[in-house]
Structures are given as structure tokens and as C-alpha cells.
MIZAZA-384280 format. One record per residue (C-alpha): z, y, x. Coordinates in steps of 0.5 Angstrom, whole numbers, padded with zeros to 4 digits, always signed. Example, Ala and Ser with C-alpha at 12.3 -4.5 7.8 and 13.67 -1.06 7.14 Angstrom:
REM residues 2
+0016-0009+0025 +0014-0002+0027 
***
This chain:
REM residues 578
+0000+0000+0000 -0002+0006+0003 +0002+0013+0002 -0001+0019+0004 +0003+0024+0008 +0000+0031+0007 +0003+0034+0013 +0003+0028+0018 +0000+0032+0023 +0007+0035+0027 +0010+0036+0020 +0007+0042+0019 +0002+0043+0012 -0002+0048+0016 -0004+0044+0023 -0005+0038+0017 -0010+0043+0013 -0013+0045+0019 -0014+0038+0021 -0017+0036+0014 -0022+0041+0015 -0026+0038+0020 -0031+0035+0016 -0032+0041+0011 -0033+0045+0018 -0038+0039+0020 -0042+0038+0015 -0043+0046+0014 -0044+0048+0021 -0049+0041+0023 -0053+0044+0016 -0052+0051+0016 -0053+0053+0024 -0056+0047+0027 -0060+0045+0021 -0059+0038+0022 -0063+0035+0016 -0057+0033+0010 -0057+0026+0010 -0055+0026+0018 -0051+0032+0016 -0048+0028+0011 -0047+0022+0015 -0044+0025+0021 -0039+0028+0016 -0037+0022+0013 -0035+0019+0020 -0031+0025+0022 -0027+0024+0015 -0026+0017+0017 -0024+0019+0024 -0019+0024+0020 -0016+0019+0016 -0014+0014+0020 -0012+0018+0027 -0009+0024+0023 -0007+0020+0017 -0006+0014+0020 -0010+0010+0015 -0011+0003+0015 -0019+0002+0018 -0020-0002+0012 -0018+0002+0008 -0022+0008+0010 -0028+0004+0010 -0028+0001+0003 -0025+0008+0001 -0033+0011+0004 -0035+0005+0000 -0033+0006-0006 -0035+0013-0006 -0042+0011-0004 -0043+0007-0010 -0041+0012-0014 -0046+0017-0012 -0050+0012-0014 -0048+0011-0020 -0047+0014-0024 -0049+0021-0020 -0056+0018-0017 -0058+0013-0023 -0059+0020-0028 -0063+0024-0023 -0067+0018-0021 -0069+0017-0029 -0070+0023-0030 -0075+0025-0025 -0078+0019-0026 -0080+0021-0034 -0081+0027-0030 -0087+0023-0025 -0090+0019-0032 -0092+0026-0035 -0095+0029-0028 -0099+0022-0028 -0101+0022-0035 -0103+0030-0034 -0098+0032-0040 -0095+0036-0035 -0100+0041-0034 -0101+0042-0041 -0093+0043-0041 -0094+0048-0036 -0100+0052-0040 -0095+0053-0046 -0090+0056-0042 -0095+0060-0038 -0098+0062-0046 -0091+0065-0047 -0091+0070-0042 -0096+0072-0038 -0091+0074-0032 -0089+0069-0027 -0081+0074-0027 -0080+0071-0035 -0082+0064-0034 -0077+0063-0029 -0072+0065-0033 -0074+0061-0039 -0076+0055-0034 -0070+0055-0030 -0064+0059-0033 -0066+0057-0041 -0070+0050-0040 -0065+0048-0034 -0058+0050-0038 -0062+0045-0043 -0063+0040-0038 -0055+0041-0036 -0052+0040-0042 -0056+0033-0043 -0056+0031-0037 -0053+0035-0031 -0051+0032-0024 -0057+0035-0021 -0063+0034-0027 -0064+0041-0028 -0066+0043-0021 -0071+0038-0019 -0075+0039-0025 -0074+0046-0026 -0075+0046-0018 -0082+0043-0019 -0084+0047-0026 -0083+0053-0022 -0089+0050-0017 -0093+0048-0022 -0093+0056-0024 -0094+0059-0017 -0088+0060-0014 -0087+0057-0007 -0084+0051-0006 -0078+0055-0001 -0077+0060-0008 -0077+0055-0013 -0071+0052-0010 -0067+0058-0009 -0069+0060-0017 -0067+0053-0019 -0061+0053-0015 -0059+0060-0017 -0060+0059-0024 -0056+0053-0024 -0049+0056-0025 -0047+0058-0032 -0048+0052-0036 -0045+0048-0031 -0038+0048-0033 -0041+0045-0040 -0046+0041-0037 -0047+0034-0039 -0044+0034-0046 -0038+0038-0044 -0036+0031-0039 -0032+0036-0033 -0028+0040-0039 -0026+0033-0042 -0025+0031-0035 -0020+0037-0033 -0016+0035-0040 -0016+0028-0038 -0012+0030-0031 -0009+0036-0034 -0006+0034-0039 -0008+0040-0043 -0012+0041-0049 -0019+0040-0049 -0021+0045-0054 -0015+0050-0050 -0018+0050-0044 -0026+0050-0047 -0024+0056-0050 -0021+0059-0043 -0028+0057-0038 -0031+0060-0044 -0029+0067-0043 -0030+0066-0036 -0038+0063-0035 -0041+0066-0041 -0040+0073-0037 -0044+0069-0031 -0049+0067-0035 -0050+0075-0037 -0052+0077-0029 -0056+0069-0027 -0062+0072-0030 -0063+0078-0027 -0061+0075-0020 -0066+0070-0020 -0072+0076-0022 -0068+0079-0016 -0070+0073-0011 -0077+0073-0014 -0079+0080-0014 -0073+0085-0012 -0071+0091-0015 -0077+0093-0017 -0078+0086-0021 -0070+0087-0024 -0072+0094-0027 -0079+0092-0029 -0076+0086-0034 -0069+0090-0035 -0070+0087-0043 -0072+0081-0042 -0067+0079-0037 -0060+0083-0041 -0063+0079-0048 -0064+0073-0045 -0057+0073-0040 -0053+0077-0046 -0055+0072-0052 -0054+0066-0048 -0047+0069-0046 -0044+0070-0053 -0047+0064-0055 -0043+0059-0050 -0037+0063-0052 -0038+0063-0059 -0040+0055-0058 -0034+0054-0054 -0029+0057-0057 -0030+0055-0065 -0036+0051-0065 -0036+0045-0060 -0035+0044-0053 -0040+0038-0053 -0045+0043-0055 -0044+0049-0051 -0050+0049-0047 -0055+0047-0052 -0054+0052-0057 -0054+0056-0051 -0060+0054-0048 -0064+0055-0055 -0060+0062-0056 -0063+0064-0050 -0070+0062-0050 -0071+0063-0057 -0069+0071-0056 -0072+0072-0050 -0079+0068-0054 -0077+0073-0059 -0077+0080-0056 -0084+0078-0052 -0087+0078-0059 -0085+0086-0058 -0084+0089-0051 -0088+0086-0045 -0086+0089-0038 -0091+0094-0036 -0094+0090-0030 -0095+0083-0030 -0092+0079-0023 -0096+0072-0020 -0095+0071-0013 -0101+0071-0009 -0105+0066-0006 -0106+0062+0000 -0100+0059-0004 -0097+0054+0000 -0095+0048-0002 -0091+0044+0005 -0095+0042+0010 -0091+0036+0011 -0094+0034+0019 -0092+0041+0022 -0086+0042+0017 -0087+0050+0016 -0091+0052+0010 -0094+0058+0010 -0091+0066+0007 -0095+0070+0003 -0094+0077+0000 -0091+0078-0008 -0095+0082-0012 -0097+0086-0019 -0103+0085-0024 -0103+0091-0028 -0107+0090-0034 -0109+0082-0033 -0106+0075-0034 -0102+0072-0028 -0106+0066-0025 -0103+0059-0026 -0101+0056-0020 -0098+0050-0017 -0100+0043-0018 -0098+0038-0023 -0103+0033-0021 -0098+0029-0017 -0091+0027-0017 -0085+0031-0013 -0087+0032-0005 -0094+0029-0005 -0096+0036-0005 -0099+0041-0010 -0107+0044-0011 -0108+0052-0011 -0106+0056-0015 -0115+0058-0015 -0115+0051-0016 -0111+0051-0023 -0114+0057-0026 -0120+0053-0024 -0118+0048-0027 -0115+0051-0033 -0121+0056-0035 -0123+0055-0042 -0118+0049-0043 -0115+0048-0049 -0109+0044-0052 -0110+0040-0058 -0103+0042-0062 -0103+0034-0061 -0103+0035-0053 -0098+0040-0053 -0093+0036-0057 -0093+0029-0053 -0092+0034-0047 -0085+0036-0051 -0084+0030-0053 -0080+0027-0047 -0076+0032-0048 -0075+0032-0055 -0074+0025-0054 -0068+0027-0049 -0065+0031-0054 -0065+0026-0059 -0062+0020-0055 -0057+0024-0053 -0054+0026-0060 -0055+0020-0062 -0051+0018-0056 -0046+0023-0059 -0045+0020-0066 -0038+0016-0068 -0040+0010-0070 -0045+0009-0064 -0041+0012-0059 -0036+0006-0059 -0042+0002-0059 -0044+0004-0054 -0038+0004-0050 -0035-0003-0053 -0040-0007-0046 -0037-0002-0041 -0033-0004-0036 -0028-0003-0030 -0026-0006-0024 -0021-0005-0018 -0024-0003-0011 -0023-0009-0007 -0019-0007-0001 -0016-0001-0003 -0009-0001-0005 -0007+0006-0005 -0001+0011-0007 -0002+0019-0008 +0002+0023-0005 +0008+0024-0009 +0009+0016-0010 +0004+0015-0015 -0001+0009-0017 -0008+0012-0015 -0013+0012-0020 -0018+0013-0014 -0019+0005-0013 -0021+0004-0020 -0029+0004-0022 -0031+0005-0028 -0038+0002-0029 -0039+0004-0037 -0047+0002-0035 -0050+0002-0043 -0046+0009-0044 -0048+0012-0038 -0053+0018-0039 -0057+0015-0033 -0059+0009-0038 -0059+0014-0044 -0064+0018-0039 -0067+0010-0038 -0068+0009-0045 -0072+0016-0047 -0077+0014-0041 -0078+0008-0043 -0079+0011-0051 -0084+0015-0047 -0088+0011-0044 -0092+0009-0051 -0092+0016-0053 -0096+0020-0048 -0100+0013-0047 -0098+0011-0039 -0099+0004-0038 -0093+0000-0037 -0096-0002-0029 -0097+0006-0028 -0090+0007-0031 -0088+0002-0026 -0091+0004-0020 -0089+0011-0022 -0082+0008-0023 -0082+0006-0015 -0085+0012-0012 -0079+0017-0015 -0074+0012-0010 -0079+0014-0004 -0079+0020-0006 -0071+0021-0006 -0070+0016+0000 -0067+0022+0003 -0063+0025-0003 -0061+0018-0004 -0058+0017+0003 -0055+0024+0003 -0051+0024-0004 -0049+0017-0002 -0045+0019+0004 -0042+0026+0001 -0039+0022-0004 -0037+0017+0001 -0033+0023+0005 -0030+0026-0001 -0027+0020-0004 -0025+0018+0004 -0022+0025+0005 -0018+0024-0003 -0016+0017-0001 -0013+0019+0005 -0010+0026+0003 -0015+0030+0006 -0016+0034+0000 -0009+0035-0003 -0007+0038+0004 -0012+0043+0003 -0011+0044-0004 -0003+0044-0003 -0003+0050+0003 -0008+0053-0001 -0003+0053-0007 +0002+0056-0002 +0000+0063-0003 +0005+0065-0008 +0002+0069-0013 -0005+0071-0009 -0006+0064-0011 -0010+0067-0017 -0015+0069-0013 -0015+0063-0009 -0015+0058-0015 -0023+0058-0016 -0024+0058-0008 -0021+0052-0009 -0026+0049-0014 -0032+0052-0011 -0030+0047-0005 -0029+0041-0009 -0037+0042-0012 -0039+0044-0006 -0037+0038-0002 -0037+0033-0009 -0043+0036-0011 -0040+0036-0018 -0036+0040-0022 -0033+0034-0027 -0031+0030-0019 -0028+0037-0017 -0024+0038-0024 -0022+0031-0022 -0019+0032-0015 -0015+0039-0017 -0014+0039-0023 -0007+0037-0023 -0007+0041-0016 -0008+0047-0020 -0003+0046-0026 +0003+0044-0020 +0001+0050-0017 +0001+0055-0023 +0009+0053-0025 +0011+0054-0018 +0008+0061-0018 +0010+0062-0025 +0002+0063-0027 -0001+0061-0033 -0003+0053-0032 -0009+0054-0037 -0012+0060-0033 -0011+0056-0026 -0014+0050-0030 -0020+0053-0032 -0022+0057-0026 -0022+0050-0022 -0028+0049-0027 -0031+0056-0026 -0031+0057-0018 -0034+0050-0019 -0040+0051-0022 -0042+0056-0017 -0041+0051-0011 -0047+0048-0014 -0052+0051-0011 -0049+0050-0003 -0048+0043-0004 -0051+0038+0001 -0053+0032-0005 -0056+0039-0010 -0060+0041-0004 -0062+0035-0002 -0064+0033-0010 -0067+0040-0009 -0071+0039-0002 -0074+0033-0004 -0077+0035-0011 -0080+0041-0008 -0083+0037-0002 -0078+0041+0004 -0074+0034+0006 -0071+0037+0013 -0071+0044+0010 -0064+0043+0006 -0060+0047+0012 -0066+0053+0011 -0065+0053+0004 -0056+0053+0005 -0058+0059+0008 -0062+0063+0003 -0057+0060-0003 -0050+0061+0001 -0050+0069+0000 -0051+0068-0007 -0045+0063-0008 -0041+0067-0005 -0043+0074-0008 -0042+0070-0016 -0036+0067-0013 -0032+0073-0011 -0033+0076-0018 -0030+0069-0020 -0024+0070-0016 -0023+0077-0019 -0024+0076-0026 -0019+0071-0025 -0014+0075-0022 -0014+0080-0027 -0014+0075-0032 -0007+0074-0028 -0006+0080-0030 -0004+0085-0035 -0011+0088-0035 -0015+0082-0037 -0008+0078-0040 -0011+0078-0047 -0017+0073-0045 -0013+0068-0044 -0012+0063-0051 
***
């Protein structure tokens, strides 16, 4: 049975935190600085957290090891099981063609490449989060982006970005469930709390994608469009929240924002439409680089359509020359456009199907859980540790859920059953990386929370007294940022973020919810999401220049988080707090 001493480095919780930090510090500088390619990031970063564990922690080796294991399997399963599903639905419509017609009907909704970002990768993306999340919503929206024209470093850092109001809520409300669950406090309680925290997040994320794409000019010239989106969104998921449902937040969200958006277009077009230019690059994989172009403004005409959509993720793109081409005079049958929605219609609907009582159980009923062979373990405080208990609910699973609606796809957009298949095992070459690097993330986080790592950290950092409001989404921002999921950080500090709130006489609600809040926004620097993102957009390799270009943006979200927060903690803004 191992116990896990938290300031077993001379006794002191601070040389011990200082310690524990190692292989954060690893993984971030091999991938930041060095620009190490994310799996090796990622692997050299597990291995330090073992060296950790059984040097400074004194682990047992074989618990280390099988701590690593079990993480592995988790990034597996349930983590890559769904990204892997969905990016294959994803590959059959590329294959069949629907993808271009997709991409035709989001371009026909706007002429200017600035709005269909924020429709594609803020609005379509929160969809994809709320039904699926763990990764879906950047390596689709990523590749739809290149489909219209946007380089495939930009599309990325936009899919990236834009991935970080919804989260909170994202796969059905599974990290808010999960903080009740650890937390022991009411679900809707702490729905109600993280709903008065991100909607105000969602109101800034779609002028900060207009902003990568186009700067300031871009930001002035959609001003409408970008509040509209970014405020109907934001009053919906807090309405959703806190009245309606915690399970459909980001749904009625994500409608509520595109349709709003839809609807202003109808009266109001910025003056200037935007397109990148061409040569657009799509990555010159022998070399590594891909080439830089010059944004500009068509005044007066439509925006060309670019990208590629003749071939699945990372096999690269045609022109956006070559598109236009190939779209002039192109008409859609009101057929062709509905079998291009209706993989995600199907989506849609499995997903609430899932949801409904009677099928829910029965969905539930075949699930299974098992101990973790050679894993004995205590927390901190002399507890049983739930950590070695693997839950493997494979009917449930939203990845089997994602399974099922490729396989009632197939007949509907008439792909061939060998093609489907085919197309099955190229999005397994195509993640190789990914896969590695989402594998040997968890394995590091689950050996860092096994071995005491991470409530070390944690416990220094709840050390700060009442600053520790400021430090409360810091704390959940790390826990995204090294799991890569926002359910996973809720799992590993939430409790963390209860104790500390009754020892510095903070509300325990608002501690709770800022874990989730400060999570969603490390996201975008997690090594599994920029390997998704990476690979999707064909930058295998590139992940560390990615880092670099998403980090600021974590940072500037994060530190307004983290003073909301603390004024929340506050008389100032107290009365937000349910």
C-alpha cells in the first residue's frame, strides 16, 4: 500500500513542490523552447515524472510504472476513442465529397472569411464540444477552416483559441458532473457558478479570433457581428445554466450564437469582405516549413473559397484558385446540402437519444469497471485512492456514441462499406503522433497524482491564504494544461480546491467553479490538444510553434479569470455567487 508523502523532500512542501514541477517544466520547455516534436515532449516528460516519483516520492517502481500504464490507456480510451470517431465521420465526408458542399453552404452564409471563423470554429466548434469535447471541435473545425482558405498555422491557433468558452460544459456537462461527484456539492449550484464565469469569456473569444485573423482593422470592420455572436452566446449559456439545464448549455449556446449571427448577416455586411491570399500553403511536408502569405480586403466581391477537401487530414490541400475553380458554376441540390449536415444532425441526435432515461440505463447496464493490476494505493490524507479503479463503460462511451453515428452515415451519404473501412484505418495513421502524445500525457498525469505530485502542488498553492482566489484558476488552468481535459483537472483538484477554500474562509462554490473555469482556458497549451490540432491540419512536428503562438492568449484569458474571481471573492462582485 502506497501512502503518498506530500513534503517528503526534506520535509519542507515547498523544496517538494519545487521538485514536482519538474516534469511540467520538461514538457514545456522541450516543447516551447526546444521545439521538440510533442510525442518525444511528451515521452521524456512521463519519464522524469517516474524518476520523481520513485527518487523523491519513493514509490515502488512497479507502481510507477503501472500508475503510467493505467494513464495510458485512459488517454486511450475513453479520450482518443472519440477523437479518433469523429475525425473518421469526418474523413468519409471528405471522401465522398460532402465535405465541399458543406464547405459551399457555410461559405454562401458569408462572403468574409473573419465571420465564417467565428461561425465554424466558435459557434459549429462549441457544438461539437457540448456533444463530443476531448479534443473533436479542433481537429474538425481546424480542417474546415483550411477548407476555406486559411493557412494551416492559422487555422490551428483560431480552432485553438476559439476553444475555451464552451469547454466547461462540453461533453454534455461531463466536467461539471465531475466536480459535483469529487466535490460533494450540488451539481446545478456549481452549473450556476461556472455559468457566471465563462459566458463572460464567450463574449471577448470571437473578437480575439477576428484579431489573429486580421488584427485590428478585422476586430472594427465585424464589431456587430462579433458582439452579437459573442453576447447571444454568453446569455444563452448562462440562462442554460443557471435555469434551464446543465447538460444542454453549450447546445442551446452554440444555436443561439449562430443563428443570431445568421440572422444579423441578413441586414448588416461589413463594408469590405476578407479572404487570405494565394499562393496559400497547404504544409510542404518533405521540407517542414510551409510558405507565408499577405492577408488582404476585397472590396466589393466575394471572398474566393480555399482550401482542400478532396482528401482526409494531413494529406494535404489543393489552392484556394484551384477551389474556386472547381466551385464555379457549381450548384448544390438541396439533397447534396442536407447529406452534408446530416453526419452532424446524426450526431445530434445519438446524443440526445443517449441522454433520454430509459435509454441512458440501458446504455449504462453493460458497462464495467475493474481494479488496475499492481496499483495498491492511499491518498494523501490515508484514504482509499479511487485513481486505480478504471471505469471501461464501452456502450456509453461518447467515442462508441460517435462510433454509431459514422456507421449510420455511411448509407446516407453513399460511401461504400471497403471505403469506410479504408478510410477507418488512414485516420489511425494520420493521429499516430497524436496518439502517442495523448497516451504518454496521461500516463504523466496519472503518475504525478498517484505518486502525490500533483496534490503537492496543489496543497503549496492553497497555501496562499486569501490570494488564493487569485490562485484558485491557475491551479485548474495547470490541471487542463497537463491532462488536456477539463473533466480530468476537476477530478484531480477539485476536492484540493474545497479544502482550501474552508482554510482560507473562501466560498467553496466559487473555488470550485474557478478550477473549471481557469481549466477551460488550458486547453489550448495542452500537449494532447496541439498534437490533435497539429496533426489535423498536417503540422506534425510543429506543435511547439503552435505552443508559442496560443500561449499568449492562455495567459491574457487566464488572468482576466483570475481577477473575476478574486473580485467575486470580493464585496465588489460577491453577488454573483449563488
Amino acid at each position: 500500500m502506497y501512502r503518498p508523502v506530500l513534503d517528503s523532500v526534506a520535509g519542507s512542501i515547498f523544496l517538494t513542490a519545487l521538485v514536482a514541477m519538474l516534469p511540467l517544466v520538461t514538457l514545456f520547455v522541450l516543447l516551447g523552447v526546444l521545439r521538440i516534436s510533442a510525442w518525444k515532449a511528451a515521452l521524456a516528460s512521463l519519464v522524469v515524472s517516474i524518476l520523481v516519483a520513485i527518487v523523491a516520492y519513493t514509490m515502488p517502481v512497479g507502481q510507477a510504472l503501472m500508475a503510467g500504464a493505467e494513464g495510458a490507456a485512459f488517454g486511450f480510451f475513453p479520450i482518443l476513442w472519440i477523437v479518433i470517431n469523429a475525425i473518421w465521420l469526418y474523413n468519409m465526408t471528405v471522401v465522398t465529397g460532402h465535405f465541399d458542399v458543406l464547405r459551399r453552404s457555410f461559405a454562401r452564409v458569408s462572403d468574409d472569411q473573419r465571420i465564417q471563423a467565428v461561425i465554424i470554429a466558435f459557434c459549429f466548434g462549441a457544438l461539437l464540444e457540448a456533444l463530443a469535447g476531448f479534443g473533436t471541435p479542433v481537429a474538425i473545425t481546424s480542417v474546415m477552416l483550411i477548407a476555406l482558405g486559411f493557412r494551416p498555422m492559422k487555422a490551428a491557433v483560431v480552432a485553438l483559441v476559439a476553444n475555451t468558452a464552451p469547454v466547461a460544459f462540453g461533453a454534455l456537462a461531463v466536467p461539471i458532473t465531475t466536480l459535483a461527484t469529487v466535490t460533494g456539492l450540488p451539481e446545478h449550484t456549481l452549473s450556476q457558478m461556472v455559468g457566471r464565469q465563462t459566458p463572460l469569456l464567450g463574449v471577448f473569444v470571437p473578437m480575439a479570433l477576428v484579431f489573429i485573423i486580421d488584427k485590428g482593422r478585422g476586430v472594427r470592420a465585424t464589431l456587430p457581428a462579433t458582439l452579437v455572436c459573442g453576447i447571444s452566446f454568453a446569455l444563452a449559456q448562462f440562462a442554460t445554466s443557471n435555469y434551464l439545464s446543465t447538460q444542454l448549455t453549450d447546445i442551446v449556446a452554440a444555436l443561439v450564437g449562430a443563428v443570431s449571427v445568421v440572422l444579423l448577416l441578413r441586414v448588416w455586411r461589413p463594408a469590405a469582405s476578407y479572404a487570405e491570399t494565394e499562393e496559400m500553403a497547404t504544409e510542404a511536408h518533405v521540407s517542414g516549413r510551409y510558405a507565408r502569405t499577405e492577408d488582404r480586403l476585397i472590396s466589393g466581391t466575394p471572398a474566393a473559397h480555399a482550401g482542400g477537401s478532396d482528401h482526409p487530414i494531413g494529406a494535404g490541400t489543393g489552392t484556394a484558385q484551384e477551389l474556386a475553380e472547381r466551385d464555379r458554376g457549381h450548384v448544390d441540390t438541396k439533397a447534396d446540402v442536407w447529406r452534408a449536415y446530416a453526419p452532424y444532425l446524426v450526431i445530434i441526435a445519438i446524443f440526445s437519444l443517449s441522454q433520454l432515461p430509459g435509454i441512458k440505463d440501458a446504455l449504462a447496464a453493460p458497462g464495467t469497471q475493474f481494479k488496475w493490476p499492481g496499483l495498491d494505493l492511499q491518498t494523501a490524507s490515508g484514504k482509499p485512492s479511487t485513481l486505480p479503479t478504471f471505469k471501461f463503460g464501452w456502450l456509453n462511451a461518447a467515442g462508441t456514441l460517435m462510433l454509431i453515428a459514422g456507421l449510420v452515415t455511411i448509407p446516407i451519404i453513399g460511401i461504400s462499406l471497403a471505403k469506410a473501412f479504408r478510410a477507418y484505418l488512414d485516420t489511425y495513421r494520420q493521429l499516430a503522433a497524436a496518439i502517442v502524445t495523448v497516451m504518454a500525457v496521461l500516463g504523466l498525469a496519472y503518475v504525478m497524482n498517484a505518486s502525490g505530485q500533483t496534490a503537492t502542488l496543489g496543497t503549496w498553492m492553497a497555501g496562499a491564504g486569501a490570494i488564493f482566489a487569485v490562485i484558485s484558476p491557475i491551479l485548474g488552468w495547470l490541471g487542463v494544461a497537463v491532462t488536456g481535459s477539463d473533466t480530468s483537472s476537476n477530478s484531480l483538484f477539485g476536492a484540493l480546491q474545497v479544502s482550501a477554500a474552508a482554510k482560507t474562509g473562501l466560498d467553496p462554490v466559487l473555488m470550485a467553479a474557478a478550477n473549471s473555469s481557469g481549466g477551460v482556458l488550458g486547453k489550448m497549451i495542452s500537449p494532447q490538444n496541439l498534437a490533435i490540432a497539429a496533426a489535423a491540419v498536417g503540422l506534425s512536428g510543429r506543435e511547439g510553434d503552435i505552443f508559442r503562438k496560443v500561449l499568449g492568449w492562455s495567459i491574457g484569458f487566464l488572468v482576466f479569470m483570475c481577477v473575476l474571481v478574486y473580485l467575486q471573492s470580493t464585496p465588489v462582485l460577491s453577488w454573483m455567487v449563488p
